[in-house]
C-alpha positions in Angstrom: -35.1 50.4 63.1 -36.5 49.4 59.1 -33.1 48.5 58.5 -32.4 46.5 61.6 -35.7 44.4 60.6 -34.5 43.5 57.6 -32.4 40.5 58.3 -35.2 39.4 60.4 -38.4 39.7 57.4 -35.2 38.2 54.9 -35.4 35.0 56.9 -39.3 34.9 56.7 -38.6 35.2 53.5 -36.2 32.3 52.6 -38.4 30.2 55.2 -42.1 31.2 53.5 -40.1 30.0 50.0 -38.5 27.0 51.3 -41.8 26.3 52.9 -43.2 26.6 49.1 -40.9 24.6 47.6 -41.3 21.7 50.3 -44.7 21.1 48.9 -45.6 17.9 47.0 -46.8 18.1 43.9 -50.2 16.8 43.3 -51.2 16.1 39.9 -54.9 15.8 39.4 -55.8 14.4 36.0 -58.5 15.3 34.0 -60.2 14.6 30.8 -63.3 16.1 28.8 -66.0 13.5 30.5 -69.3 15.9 30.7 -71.2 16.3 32.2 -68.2 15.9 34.7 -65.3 17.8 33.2 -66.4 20.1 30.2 -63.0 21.6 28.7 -65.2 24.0 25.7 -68.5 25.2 24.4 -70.7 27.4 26.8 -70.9 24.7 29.2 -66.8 25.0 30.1 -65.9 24.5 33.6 -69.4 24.3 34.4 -69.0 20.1 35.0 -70.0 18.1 38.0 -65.8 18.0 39.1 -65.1 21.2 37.4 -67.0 22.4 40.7 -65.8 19.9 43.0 -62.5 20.2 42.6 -61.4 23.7 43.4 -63.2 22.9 46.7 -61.0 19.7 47.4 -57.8 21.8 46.1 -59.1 24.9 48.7 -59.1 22.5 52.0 -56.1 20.5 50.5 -53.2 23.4 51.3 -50.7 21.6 51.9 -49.9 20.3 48.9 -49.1 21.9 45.5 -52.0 21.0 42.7 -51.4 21.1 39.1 -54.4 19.9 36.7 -53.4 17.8 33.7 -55.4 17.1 30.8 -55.4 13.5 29.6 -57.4 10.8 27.7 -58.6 7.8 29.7 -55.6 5.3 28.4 -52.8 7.8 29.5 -54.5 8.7 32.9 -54.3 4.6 34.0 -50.9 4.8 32.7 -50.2 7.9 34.8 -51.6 5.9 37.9 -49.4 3.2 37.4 -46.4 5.0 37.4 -44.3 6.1 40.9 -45.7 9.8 40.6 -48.1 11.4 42.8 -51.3 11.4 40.5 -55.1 11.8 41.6 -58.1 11.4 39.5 -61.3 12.7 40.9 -63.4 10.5 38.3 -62.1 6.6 39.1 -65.1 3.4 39.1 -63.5 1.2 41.3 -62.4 -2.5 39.7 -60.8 -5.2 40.9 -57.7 -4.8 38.0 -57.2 -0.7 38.9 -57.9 -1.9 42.7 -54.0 -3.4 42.2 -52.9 0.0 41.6 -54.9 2.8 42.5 -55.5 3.8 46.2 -59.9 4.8 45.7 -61.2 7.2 48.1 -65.1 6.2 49.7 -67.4 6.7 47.0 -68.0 10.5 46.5 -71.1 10.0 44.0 -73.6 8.3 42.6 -74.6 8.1 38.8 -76.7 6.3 36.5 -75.3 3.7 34.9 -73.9 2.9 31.1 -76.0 1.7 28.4 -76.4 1.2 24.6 -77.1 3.8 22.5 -78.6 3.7 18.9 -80.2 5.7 16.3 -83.8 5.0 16.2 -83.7 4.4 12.5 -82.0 0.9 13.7 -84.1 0.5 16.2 -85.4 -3.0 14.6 -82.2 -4.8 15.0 -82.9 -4.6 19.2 -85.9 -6.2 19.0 -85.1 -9.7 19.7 -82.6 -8.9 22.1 -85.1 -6.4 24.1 -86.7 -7.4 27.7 -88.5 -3.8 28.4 -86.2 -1.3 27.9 -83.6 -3.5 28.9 -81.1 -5.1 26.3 -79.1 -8.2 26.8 -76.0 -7.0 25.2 -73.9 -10.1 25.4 -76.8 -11.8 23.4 -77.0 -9.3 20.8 -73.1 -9.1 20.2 -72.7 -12.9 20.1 -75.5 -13.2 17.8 -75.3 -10.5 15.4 -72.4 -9.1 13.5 -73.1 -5.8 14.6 -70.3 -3.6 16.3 -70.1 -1.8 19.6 -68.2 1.8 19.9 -66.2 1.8 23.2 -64.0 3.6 24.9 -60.3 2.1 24.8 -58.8 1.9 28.5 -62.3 2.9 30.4 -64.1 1.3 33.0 -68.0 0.8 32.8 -68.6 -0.6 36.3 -67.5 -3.9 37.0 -70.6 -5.4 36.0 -70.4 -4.2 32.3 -67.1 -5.2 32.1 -67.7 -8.5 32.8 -70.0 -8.8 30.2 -67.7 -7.8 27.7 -65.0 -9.7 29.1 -67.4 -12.3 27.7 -67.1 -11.3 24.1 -64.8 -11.9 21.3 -62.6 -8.5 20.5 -64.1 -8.4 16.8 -67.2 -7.4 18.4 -65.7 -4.3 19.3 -64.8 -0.8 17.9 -62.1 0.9 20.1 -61.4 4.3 20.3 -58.4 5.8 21.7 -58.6 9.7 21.4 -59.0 12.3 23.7 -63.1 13.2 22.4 -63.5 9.2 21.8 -67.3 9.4 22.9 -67.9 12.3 20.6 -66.0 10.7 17.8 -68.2 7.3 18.3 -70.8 9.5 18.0 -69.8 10.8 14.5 -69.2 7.3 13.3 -72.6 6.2 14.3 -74.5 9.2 12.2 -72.3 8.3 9.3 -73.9 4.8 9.4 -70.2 3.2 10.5 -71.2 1.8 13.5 -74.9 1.2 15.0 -73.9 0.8 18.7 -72.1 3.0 20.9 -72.1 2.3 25.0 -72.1 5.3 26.8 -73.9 7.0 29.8 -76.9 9.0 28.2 -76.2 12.3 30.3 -72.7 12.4 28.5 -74.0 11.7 25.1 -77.2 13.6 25.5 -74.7 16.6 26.0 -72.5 15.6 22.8 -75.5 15.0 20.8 -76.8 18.5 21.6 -73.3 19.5 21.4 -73.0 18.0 17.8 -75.8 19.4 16.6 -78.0 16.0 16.8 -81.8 16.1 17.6 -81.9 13.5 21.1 -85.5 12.6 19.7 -83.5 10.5 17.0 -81.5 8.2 19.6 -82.9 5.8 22.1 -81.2 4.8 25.3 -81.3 1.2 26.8 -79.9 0.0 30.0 -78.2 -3.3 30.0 -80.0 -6.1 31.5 -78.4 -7.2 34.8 -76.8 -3.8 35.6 -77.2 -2.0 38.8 -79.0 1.0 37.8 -76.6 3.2 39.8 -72.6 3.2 40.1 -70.3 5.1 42.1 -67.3 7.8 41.5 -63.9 7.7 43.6 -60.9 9.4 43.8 -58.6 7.2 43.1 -54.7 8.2 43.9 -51.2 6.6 42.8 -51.0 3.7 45.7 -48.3 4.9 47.3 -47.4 6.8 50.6 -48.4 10.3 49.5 -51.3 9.2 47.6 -52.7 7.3 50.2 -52.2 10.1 53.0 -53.9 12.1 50.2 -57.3 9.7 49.9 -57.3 9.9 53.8 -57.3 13.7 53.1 -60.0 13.6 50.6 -62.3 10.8 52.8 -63.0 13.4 55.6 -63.5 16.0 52.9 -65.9 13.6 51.1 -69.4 13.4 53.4 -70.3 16.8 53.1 -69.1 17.1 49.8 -71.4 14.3 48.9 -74.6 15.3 51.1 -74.4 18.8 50.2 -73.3 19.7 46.7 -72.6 17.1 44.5 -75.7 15.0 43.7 -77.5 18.7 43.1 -74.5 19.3 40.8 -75.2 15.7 38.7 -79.3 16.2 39.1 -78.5 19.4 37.0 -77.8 17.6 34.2 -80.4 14.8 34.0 -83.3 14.8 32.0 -86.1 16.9 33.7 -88.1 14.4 34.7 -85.6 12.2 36.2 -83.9 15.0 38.3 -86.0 14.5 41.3 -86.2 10.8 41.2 -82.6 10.7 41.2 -82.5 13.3 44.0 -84.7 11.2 46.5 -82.6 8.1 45.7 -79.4 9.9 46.3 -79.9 11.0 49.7 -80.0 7.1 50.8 -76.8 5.8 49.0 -74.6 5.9 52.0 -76.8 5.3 54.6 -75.7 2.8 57.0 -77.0 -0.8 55.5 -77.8 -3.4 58.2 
């Protein structure tokens, strides 16, 4: 009787395989962005999409996930090119909008903003309203440099103020710990401005060794205080049947886990601002 089954449990087999094989690919693409993806140290796999995305990969079955590591100027090459490619950690803007299929928003998060050692504080003063800075006055009127990120996004609306500027204004970075490496350059006195979102570099600061109490944050006047995380797929067929995948996924995802996840790694006193304001980003607006 064992033997007779054979033939039978040989086709299962060859079918279960075949079935294996006749999964698409799915290449999610990461990069070290904490407090989002943390790739070392004793906060590793501990980010805000470290968590999420072993649950979208658990009610995604039917496809086959690989993770790829990659700095933010490979990852929109990635996206342009004919391959089925995902990245769980997209702003949405008009130029990636061309070729990147973005799921609904999956989370809010505070917004960029200039960074500076408070030893240079001074050289903000004229350009200060509050604690907000006018960043495209300060760069046209100073000679002072700002450390970005090549190839990233800081929400359409900081774009288009440095859209505005001329390119010697700028100090580009292109590796794959640019915001850490910014950092450096800064306490070495090579560059006074860096633009980053202050749970990231509060992280590498600590990370670094830095004291925070040296650094002050300033967001940039006319900025939403809040912007919003996609996941943003290859536009083409499979990664737009995979966004439609991820969109159902994406309410309770959003309701439930993630904004905790982000709160965790605010400052203290912001955590239950930001909680309160979170549970009415995706209300319904009339």
């Amino acid at each position: 009787m064992r033997i007779a089954q054979l033939p039978a449990l040989l086709c299962l087999l060859l079918a279960s395989m075949h079935m294996a094989e006749a999964k698409e690919r799915l290449l999610w693409l990461v990069r070290d962005l904490p407090p989002f993806t943390i790739f070392e140290g004793p906060s590793q796999g501990r980010g805000v999409i470290d968590q999420l995305l072993p649950q979208l990969i658990a009610q995604m079955p039917e496809y086959d996930h690989r993770i790829v590591r990659v700095n933010r100027a490979r990852g929109i090459q990635m996206l342009q090119e004919p391959s089925f490619t995902c990245d769980p950690t997209l702003l949405w803007t008009p130029e990636r909008a061309r070729y990147v299929h973005f799921s609904k928003p999956s989370l809010g998060v505070l917004s960029s903003g200039l960074v500076i050692r408070k030893q240079d504080q001074a050289l903000l003063a004229p350009f200060l309203d509050g604690e907000q800075v006018d960043l495209q006055r300060l760069l046209a009127q100073t000679q002072l440099k700002l450390g970005i990120v090549a190839e990233r996004s800081y929400s359409v609306q900081v774009d288009q103020v440095l859209q505005q500027l001329p390119d010697s204004a700028f100090s580009r970075h292109y590796g794959n710990d640019a915001t850490a490496s910014l950092l450096q350059m800064q306490q070495l006195g090579r560059l006074q401005l860096v633009l980053g979102y202050w749970p990231e570099v509060r992280y590498l600061i600590q990370q670094q060794g830095g004291t925070l109490d040296d650094y002050s944050f300033h967001p940039i006047r006319g900025v939403d205080r809040y912007q919003f995380l996609h996941v943003g797929c290859s536009d083409t067929a499979l990664g737009r049947e995979a966004i439609a995948h991820i969109d159902q996924l994406l309410p309770d995802l959003r309701e439930h886990s993630l904004p905790e996840l982000y709160a965790g790694w605010l400052d203290p006193a912001l955590q239950q601002d930001y909680l309160e304001q979170a549970r009415h980003f995706f209300e319904p607006r009339h």
